[in-house]
C-alpha positions in Angstrom: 61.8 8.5 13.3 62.8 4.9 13.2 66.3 5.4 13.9 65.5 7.2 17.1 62.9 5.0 18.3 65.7 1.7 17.1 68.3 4.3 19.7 65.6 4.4 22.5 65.0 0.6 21.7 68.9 -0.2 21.9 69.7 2.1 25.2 67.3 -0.4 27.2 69.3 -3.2 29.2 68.2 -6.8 27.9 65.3 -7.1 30.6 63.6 -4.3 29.2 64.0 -5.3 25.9 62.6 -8.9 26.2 60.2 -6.9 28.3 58.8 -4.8 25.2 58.8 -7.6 23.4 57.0 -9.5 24.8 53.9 -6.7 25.3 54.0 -6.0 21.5 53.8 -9.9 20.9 50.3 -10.1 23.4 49.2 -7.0 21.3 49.7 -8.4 18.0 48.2 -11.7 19.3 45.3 -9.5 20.8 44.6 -8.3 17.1 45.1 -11.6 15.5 43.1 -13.4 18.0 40.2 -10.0 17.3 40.1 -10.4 13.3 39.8 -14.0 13.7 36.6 -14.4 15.8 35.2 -11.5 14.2 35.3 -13.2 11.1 34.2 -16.6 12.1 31.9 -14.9 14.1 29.9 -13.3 11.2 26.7 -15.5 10.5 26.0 -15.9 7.1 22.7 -15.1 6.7 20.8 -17.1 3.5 17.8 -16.2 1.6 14.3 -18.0 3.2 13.1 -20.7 1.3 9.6 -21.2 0.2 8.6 -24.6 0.6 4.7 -23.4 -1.0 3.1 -20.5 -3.1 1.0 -18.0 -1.3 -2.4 -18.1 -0.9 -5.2 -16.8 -2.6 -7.4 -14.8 -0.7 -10.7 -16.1 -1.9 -13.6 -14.4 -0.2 -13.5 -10.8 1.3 -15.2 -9.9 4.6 -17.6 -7.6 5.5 -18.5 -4.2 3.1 -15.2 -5.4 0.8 -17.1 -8.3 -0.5 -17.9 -7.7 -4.0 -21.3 -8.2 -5.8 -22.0 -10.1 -8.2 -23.9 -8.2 -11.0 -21.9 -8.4 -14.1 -19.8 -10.9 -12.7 -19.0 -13.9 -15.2 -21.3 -17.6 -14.5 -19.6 -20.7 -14.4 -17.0 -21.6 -16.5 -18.1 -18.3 -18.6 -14.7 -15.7 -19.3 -14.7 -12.5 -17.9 -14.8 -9.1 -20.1 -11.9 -7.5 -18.5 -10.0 -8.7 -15.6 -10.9 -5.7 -12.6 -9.3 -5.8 -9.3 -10.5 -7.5 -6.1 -11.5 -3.9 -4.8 -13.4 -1.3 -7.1 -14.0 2.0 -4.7 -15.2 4.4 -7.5 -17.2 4.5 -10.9 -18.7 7.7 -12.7 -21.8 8.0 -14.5 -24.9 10.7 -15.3 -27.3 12.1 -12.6 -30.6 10.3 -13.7 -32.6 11.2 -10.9 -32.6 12.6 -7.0 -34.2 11.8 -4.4 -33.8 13.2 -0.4 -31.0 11.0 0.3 -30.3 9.1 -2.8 -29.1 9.5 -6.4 -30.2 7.2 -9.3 -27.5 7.7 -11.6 -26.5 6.0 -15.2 -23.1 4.2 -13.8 -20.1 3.8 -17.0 -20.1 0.2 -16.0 -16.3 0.5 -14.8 -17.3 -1.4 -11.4 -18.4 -4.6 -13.4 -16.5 -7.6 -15.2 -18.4 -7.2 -18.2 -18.2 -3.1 -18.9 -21.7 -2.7 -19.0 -23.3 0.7 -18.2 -26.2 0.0 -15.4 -28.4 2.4 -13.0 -26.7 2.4 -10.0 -28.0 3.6 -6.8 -25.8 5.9 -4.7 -27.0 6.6 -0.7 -25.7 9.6 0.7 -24.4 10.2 4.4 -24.2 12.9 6.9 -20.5 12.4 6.1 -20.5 12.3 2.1 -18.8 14.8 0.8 -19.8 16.8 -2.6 -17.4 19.1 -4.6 -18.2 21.7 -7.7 -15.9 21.6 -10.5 -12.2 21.7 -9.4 -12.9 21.3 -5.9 -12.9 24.7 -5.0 -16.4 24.7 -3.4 -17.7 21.2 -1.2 -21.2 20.4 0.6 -21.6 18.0 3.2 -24.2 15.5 3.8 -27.5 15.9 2.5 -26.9 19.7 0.9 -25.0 18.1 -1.9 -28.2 16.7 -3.2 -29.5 20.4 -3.8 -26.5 21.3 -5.9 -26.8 18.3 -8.2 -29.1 18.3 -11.3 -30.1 15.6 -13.9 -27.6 15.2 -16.5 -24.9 16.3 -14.4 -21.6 14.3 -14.7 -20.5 13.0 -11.9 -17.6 10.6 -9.9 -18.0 8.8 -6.9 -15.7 7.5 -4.0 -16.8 5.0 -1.7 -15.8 3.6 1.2 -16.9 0.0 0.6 -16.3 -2.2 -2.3 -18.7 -1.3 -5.3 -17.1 -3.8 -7.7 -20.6 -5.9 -8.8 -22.7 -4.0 -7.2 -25.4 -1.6 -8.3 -26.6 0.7 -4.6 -23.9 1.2 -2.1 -23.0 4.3 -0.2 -20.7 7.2 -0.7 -18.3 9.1 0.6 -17.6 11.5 -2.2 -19.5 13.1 -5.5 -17.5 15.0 -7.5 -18.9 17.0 -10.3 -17.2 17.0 -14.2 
């Protein structure tokens, strides 16, 4: 292949030749000239520096603040270290009322472990399941499902950690 492409080359008068030349220089500058600024062109990109730790978040607004039952005084050490945010507990059906339950909490919702009577308001919206979740009220008709001594786990929708009556989205029964 070479040798016909050196014959091609060779049959061309000296015009032509310097001709070629010079267009396969251009193109091998062209390339040259390419690789070059794409390679000082590349910006080197260096990891951010932080100058200063994050902050804290301190206090949290609205139904995430937490309560403070439970909650260590002072310079006094907490039980166990819970997270900002505590959404659900369980606990014993100790009594029902129309749109309340009274219920022996575990005390997983406070610092110090301790069980407590919590109080749990129902919505429209709170949700009830049976035993596996096969069967679920809504609203107010959980309540006629539950009896005392019934074990039971709640989910709510607002921060429960410290706190002993809230609301609740969902009941689900052990």
């Amino acid at each position: 292949m070479f040798k016909i492409l050196r014959k091609k080359i060779q049959s061309l008068n000296k015009t032509q030749q310097n001709i070629l030349t010079i267009i396969l220089i251009l193109i091998n500058l062209g390339v040259v000239i390419f690789w070059i600024n794409f390679w000082f062109g590349l910006k080197k990109v260096s990891q951010p520096k932080i100058t200063e730790s994050p902050k804290q978040i301190e206090e949290i607004a609205g139904p995430f603040e937490r309560g403070e039952v439970g909650e260590p005084k002072g310079e006094e050490k907490a039980q166990i270290e819970l997270p900002p945010v505590i959404s659900n507990t369980s606990g014993t059906v100790k009594e029902i009322e129309k749109d309340r339950l009274m219920i022996l909490g575990d005390g997983s919702n406070f610092s110090d472990q301790k069980p407590r009577e919590l109080t749990l308001i129902l919505t429209d919206s709170t949700i009830t399941f049976e035993p596996g979740q096969k069967v679920k009220y809504e609203g107010f008709d959980g309540l006629k499902h539950l009896k005392i001594s019934d074990q039971i786990s709640i989910s709510s929708s607002e921060n429960i950690r410290g706190k002993t009556e809230f609301t609740i989205s969902y009941i689900n029964k052990f």
